[in-house]
TILUMKOL-704452 format. One line per 4 residues: for each residue z negated, y, x negated of C-alpha. Coordinates in steps of 0.2 Angstrom, whole numbers. Layout:
BEGIN
Z/Y/X; ...
This chain:
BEGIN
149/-35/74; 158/-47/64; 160/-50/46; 175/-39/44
164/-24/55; 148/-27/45; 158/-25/28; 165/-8/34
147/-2/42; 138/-7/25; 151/3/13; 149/17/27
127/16/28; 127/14/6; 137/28/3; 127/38/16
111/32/9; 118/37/-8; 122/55/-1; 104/55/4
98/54/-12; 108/64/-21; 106/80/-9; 87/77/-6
83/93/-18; 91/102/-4; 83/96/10; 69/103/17
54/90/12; 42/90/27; 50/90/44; 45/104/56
53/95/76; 40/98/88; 31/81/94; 43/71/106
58/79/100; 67/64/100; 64/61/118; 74/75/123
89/67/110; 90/49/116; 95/42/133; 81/35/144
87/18/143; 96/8/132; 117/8/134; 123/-5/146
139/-9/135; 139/-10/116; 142/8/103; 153/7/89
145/7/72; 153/24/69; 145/33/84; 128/24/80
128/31/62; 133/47/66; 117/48/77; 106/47/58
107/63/54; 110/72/67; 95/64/78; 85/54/66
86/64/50; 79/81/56; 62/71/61; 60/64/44
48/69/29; 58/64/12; 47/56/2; 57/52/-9
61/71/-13; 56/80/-29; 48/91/-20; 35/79/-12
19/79/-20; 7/74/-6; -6/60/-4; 2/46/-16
21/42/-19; 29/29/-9; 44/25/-21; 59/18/-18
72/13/-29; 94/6/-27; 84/-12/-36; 74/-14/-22
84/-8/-8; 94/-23/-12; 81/-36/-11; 78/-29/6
97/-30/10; 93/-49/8; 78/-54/14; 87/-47/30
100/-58/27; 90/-74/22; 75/-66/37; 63/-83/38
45/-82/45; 41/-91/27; 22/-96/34; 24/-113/24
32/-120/7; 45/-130/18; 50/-114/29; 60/-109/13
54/-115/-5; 61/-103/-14; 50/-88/-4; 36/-95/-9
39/-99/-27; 48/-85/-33; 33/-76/-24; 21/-84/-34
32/-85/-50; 35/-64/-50; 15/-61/-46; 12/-71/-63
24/-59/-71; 15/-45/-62; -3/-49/-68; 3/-53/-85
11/-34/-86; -6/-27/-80; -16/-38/-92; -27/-44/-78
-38/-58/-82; -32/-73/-83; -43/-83/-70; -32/-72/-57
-15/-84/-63; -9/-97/-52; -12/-109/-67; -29/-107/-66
-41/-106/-49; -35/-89/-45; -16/-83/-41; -8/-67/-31
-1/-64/-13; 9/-50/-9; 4/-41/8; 8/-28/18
-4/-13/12; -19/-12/3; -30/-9/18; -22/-25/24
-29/-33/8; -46/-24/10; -47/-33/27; -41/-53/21
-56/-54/5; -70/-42/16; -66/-59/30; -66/-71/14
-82/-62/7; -90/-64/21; -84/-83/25; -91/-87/7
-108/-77/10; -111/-86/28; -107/-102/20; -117/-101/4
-132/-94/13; -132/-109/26; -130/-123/13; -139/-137/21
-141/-133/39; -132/-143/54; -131/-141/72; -140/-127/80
-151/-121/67; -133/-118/55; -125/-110/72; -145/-98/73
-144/-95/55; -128/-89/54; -128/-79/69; -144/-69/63
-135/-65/46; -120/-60/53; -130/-45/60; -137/-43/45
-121/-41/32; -116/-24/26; -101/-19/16; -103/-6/2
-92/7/-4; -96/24/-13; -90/41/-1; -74/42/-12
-68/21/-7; -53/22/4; -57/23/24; -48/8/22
-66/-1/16; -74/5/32; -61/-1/45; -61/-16/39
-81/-19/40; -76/-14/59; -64/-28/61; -73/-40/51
-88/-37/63; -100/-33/51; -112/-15/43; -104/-2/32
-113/8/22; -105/22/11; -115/25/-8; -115/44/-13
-108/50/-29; -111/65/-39; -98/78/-48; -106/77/-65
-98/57/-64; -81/64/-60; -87/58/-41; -86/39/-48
-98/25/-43; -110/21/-56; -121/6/-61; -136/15/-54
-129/20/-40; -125/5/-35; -141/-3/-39; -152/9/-29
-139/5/-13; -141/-13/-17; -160/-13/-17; -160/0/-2
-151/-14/9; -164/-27/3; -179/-17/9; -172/-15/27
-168/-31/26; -149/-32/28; -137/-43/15; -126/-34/5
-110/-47/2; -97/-34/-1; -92/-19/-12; -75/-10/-14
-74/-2/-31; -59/8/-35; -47/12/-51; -41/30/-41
-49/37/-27; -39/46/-15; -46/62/-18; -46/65/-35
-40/47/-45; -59/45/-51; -63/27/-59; -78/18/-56
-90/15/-69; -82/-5/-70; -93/-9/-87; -111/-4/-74
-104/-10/-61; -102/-27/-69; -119/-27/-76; -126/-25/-60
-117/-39/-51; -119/-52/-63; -137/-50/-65; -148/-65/-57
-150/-56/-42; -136/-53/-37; -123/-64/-46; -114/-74/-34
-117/-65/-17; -108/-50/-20; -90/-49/-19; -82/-37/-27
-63/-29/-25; -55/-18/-36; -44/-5/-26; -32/0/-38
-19/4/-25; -10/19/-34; -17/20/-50; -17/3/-53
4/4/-57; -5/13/-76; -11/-3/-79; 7/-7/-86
6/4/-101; -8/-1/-114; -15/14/-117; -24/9/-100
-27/-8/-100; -45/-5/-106; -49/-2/-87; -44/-22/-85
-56/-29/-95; -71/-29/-84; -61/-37/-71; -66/-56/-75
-81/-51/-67; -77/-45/-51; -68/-56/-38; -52/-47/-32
-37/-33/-37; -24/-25/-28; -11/-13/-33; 3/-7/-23
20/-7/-31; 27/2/-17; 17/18/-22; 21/22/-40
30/4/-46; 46/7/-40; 48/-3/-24; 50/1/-8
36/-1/6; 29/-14/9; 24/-24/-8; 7/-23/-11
-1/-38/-24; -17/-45/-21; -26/-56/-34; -41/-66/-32
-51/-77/-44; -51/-91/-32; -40/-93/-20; -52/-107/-12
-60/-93/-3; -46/-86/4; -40/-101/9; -59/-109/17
-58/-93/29; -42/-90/34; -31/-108/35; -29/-116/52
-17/-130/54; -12/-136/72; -1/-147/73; 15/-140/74
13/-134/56; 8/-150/49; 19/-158/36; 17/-171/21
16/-160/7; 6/-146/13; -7/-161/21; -4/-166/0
-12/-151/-7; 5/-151/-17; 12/-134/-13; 4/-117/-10
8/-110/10; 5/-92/10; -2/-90/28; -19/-98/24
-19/-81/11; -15/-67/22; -21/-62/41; -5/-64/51
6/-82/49; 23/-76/45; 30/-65/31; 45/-57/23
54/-63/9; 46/-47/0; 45/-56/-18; 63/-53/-19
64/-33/-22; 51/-35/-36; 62/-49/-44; 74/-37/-44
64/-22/-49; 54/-32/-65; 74/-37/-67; 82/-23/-66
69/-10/-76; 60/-22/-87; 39/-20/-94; 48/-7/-106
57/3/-90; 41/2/-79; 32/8/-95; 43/26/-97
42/30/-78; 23/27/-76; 22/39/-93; 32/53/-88
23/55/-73; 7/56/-83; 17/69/-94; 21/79/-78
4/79/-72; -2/86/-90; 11/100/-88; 7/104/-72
-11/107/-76; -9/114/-92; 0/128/-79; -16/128/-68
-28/132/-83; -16/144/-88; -18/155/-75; -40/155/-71
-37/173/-61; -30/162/-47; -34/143/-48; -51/131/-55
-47/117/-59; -57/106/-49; -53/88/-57; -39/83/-68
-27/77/-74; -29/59/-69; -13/48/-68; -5/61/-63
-15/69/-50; -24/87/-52; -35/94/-39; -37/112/-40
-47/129/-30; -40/145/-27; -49/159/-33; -55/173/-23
-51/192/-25; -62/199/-37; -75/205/-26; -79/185/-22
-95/178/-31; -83/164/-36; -83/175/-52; -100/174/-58
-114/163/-50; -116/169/-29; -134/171/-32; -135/180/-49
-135/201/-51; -116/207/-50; -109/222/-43; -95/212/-35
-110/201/-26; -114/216/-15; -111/207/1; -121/191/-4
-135/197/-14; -148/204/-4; -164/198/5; -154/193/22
-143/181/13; -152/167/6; -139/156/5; -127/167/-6
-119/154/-16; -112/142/-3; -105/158/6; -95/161/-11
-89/142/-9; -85/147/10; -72/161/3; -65/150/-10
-61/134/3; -57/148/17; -43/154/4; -38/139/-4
-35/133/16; -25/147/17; -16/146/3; -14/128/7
-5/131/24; 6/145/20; 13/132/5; 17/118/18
22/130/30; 36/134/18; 43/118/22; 50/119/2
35/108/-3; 24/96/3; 7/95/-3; -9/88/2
-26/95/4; -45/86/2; -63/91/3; -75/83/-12
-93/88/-14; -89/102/0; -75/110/-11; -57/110/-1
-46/108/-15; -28/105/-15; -19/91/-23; -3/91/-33
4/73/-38; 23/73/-42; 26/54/-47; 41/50/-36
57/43/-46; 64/59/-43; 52/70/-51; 59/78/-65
50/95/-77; 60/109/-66; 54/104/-49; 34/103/-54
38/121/-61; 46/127/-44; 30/119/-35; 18/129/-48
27/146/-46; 27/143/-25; 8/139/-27; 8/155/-37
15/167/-25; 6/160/-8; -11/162/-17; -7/181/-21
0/183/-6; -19/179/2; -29/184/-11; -22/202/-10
-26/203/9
């Protein structure tokens, strides 16, 4: 493909990517091809002379599009957004162009410093603390996902833990002394951290243990909590070095309790040897808008944060910014430089080379779609769309509450998200209390069922499963579902840049009709 062909193929793909997006309402949202549809499609080998962009294209919607889920339509409102934005999908079009494996400041300058220069900007619209700047000991890398982040400090953490704890030694009693403690770390994360937390103890080679939390604290981590875990760990004798605290669970968007948190880690005995990261992968975008940076102001304290602009920040996957406090760490555990990669002004200390921040050694020039997204949309623009999601949340569970015969409100609104039950037919004892006297508790209360209230939970999860299948089954929305504290709830998050007041009301009244339809049977 020349020049003269690529300008012709590009005007052809943006116009059809336009289309897309224009006629996504139309589309149905979650795709329904059999598993290896596209086996059946596709030659079994690749052609032996070249295709004409034409024929090529032609092949995305009839081959590739029917096996997509658009999440980018209106009408998903499943696990968290993954936006994407016209901004962005040019700073893609040139990193392509400019592609580089960018693992050092010469590779390209201009990837690393404009990487550096737009994480600043970042952290500053976030209100972070200012010990996570690049002026000061801290500073931001963008990787791929957060769980990818989860994994770079957890290896950092416990470089710094092994290191501080063997101050001192040499030889073979450093090489015995750190191998005993390495059998002897454990990360810590409550039952509502990311799965994320626990796979990377796994990689990282070290314990996992997962903290409890209760409903009555909207299922977030408290002080106490975390206290009793940390003083559990001491009495069996393992070392606590990590602890993943999050600003929006998966589940439900629950906060931790930062203000205990902090005044449990910065206690004597404890100050120091735990690190602590703040997953703030979706909610973390709220941090733009004021009226939320209260959450921020606990964060000198801890050691790490990571947001994902790719989920509600209006960039395309993958941009997700980690900040740490000091980047020594990061860099102590992960850099490695052979000789190939040697050069005078990395050697100098006089420029920053990303790969002794991240896990792999290359990278994308990713900095360049959130230039052009903080460019194009401004604090202001960034500020509306994080705000009429939340609006759109409050709507949608003021519909909910609006309608107690058929749904409980189970946690909610919480940037954005609500997580609500079905209720049962009247005859259920989600009613009234399982185990209290009730006419319509017939089938519960008696002297052979001494379990009576979690069979009334059994029928509401049986039926909000049910109504939760027959609503994806419909293929006109997508929606995901979660178990907390043994309650299968449903989850309703419409914060994709398409998500507009008549959509969530088309959702609600499709919600409406696939839980009278199963309540009535």
């Amino acid at each position: 493909m020349n020049s003269d062909q690529f300008r012709v193929a590009a005007h052809a793909a943006v116009d059809e990517i336009i289309n897309y997006y224009d006629t996504l309402p139309e589309r149905r949202v979650l795709s329904d091809v059999e598993p290896g549809y596209l086996q059946k499609l596709l030659p079994s080998s690749a052609p032996q002379t070249g295709e004409p962009w034409s024929a090529i294209q032609a092949d995305i919607e009839a081959k590739i599009m029917p096996g997509l889920t658009h999440w980018q339509s209106p009408h998903f409102m499943a696990f968290f957004p993954a936006s994407s934005t016209y901004p962005a999908m040019l700073g893609e079009l040139y990193s392509a162009a400019f592609t580089a494996p960018a693992f050092n400041w010469l590779c390209s300058p201009a990837v690393t410093e404009l990487e550096t220069i737009v994480l600043d900007w970042l952290a500053q619209i976030l209100n972070l603390p200012s010990c996570y700047l690049s002026s000061g000991e801290g500073g931001g890398v963008i990787q791929g996902s957060a769980s990818e982040a989860v994994v770079t400090v957890m290896v950092a953490a416990r470089d710094r833990y092994l290191r501080e704890a063997t101050a001192g030694l040499e030889g073979n009693e450093l090489e015995d002394r750190t191998a005993h403690l390495r059998g002897k770390l454990v990360a810590l994360g409550s039952e509502m951290s990311h799965s994320s937390t626990q796979k990377a103890a796994m990689i990282a080679g070290v314990r996992y243990r997962s903290i409890p939390v209760r409903r009555e604290n909207a299922f977030a981590l408290t002080g106490q909590e975390l206290q009793s875990a940390l003083e559990e760990c001491k009495r069996e004798g393992l070392h606590p070095f990590y602890l993943t605290t999050t600003m929006g669970t998966t589940a439900t968007c629950a906060v931790d309790r930062f203000e205990e948190i902090k005044e449990v880690v910065t206690k004597d005995s404890w100050r120091g040897k735990v690190w602590v990261h703040v997953d703030a992968a979706y909610a973390g975008a709220a941090l733009c808008c004021p009226e939320y940076q209260y959450h921020a102001a606990y964060f000198s304290a801890f050691d790490s944060f990571d947001m994902n602009m790719h989920k509600w920040l209006l960039t395309n996957f993958d941009a997700s910014c980690l900040f740490v406090k000091a980047r020594r760490h990061l860099i102590s555990a992960l850099s490695i430089t052979p000789s190939y990669l040697r050069n005078p002004l990395s050697d100098a200390g006089l420029v920053t080379d990303y790969r002794d921040w991240q896990i792999p050694l290359g990278r994308r020039f990713r900095a360049l779609k959130i230039w052009f997204v903080l460019r194009t949309y401004g604090v202001s623009g960034l500020q509306a769309h994080i705000r009429h999601h939340i609006q759109l949340g409050e709507m949608f569970h003021s519909l909910v509450a609006s309608r107690p015969d058929l749904f409980a409100v189970l946690t909610g609104p919480d940037f954005a998200l609500t997580t609500l039950q079905v209720v049962p037919r009247p005859t259920s004892p989600v009613l009234t209390a399982a185990g209290k006297p009730n006419p319509a508790h017939e089938a519960y209360t008696n002297d052979f069922t001494p379990d009576a209230g979690s069979r009334g939970g059994m029928d509401a999860n049986e039926v909000t499963k049910a109504v939760y299948e027959r609503v994806n089954g419909g293929g006109e929305l997508f929606l995901t579902s979660s178990m907390v504290g043994g309650v299968y709830a449903i989850r309703v998050v419409s914060a994709n840049p398409l998500a507009q007041e008549t959509y969530v009301r088309r959702a609600f009244d499709v919600l409406i009709a696939a839980a009278e339809e199963v309540v009535r049977k």
